[in-house]
C-alpha positions as CSV (number, residue, x, y, z in Angstrom):
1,X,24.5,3.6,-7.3
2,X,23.9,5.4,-4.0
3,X,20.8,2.7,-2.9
4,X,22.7,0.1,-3.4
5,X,25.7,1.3,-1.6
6,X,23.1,1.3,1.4
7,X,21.8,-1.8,0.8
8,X,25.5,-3.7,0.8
9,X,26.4,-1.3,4.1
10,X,22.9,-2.8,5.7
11,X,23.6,-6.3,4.6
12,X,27.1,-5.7,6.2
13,X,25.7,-4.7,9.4
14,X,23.3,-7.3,10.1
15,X,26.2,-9.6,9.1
16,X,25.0,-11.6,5.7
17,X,26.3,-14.1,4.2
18,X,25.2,-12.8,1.1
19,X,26.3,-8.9,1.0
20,X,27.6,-9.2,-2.6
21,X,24.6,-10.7,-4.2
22,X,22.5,-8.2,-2.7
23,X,25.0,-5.5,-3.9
24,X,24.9,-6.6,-7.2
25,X,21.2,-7.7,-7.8
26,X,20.1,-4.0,-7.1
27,X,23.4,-2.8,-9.5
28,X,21.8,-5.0,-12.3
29,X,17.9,-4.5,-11.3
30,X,18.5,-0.8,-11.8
31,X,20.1,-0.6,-15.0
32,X,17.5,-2.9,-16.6
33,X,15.0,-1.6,-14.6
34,X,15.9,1.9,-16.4
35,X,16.5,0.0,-19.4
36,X,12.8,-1.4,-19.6
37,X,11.3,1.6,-18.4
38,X,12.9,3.7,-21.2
39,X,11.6,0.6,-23.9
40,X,8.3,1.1,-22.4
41,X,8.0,4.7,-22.5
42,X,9.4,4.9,-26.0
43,X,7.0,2.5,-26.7
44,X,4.1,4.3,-25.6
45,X,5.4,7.4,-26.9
46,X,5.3,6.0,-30.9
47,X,1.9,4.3,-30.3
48,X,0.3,7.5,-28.5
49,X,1.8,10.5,-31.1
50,X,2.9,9.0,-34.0
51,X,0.6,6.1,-34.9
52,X,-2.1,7.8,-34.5
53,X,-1.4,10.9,-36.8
């Protein structure tokens, strides 16, 4: 949560209109970023060591 703490203080500085949006877009990108990442690694993980035993 710390980046996007900086990114809704940076917004706020140069005076956005859209501080909020910002602040949540990288809230929400994160946890399915994480969320996809974690699918994807998974993913690999069953194809790479257990499909091929």
């Amino acid at each position: 949560m710390t980046i996007s703490y900086h990114v809704c203080r940076d917004a706020k500085n140069r005076g956005s209109d859209y501080v909020y949006p910002w602040t949540v877009g990288m809230i929400l990108g994160g946890v399915f970023g994480n969320i996809v990442g974690i699918l994807l690694v998974g993913g690999l993980y069953y194809t790479i060591e257990v499909r091929s035993v």
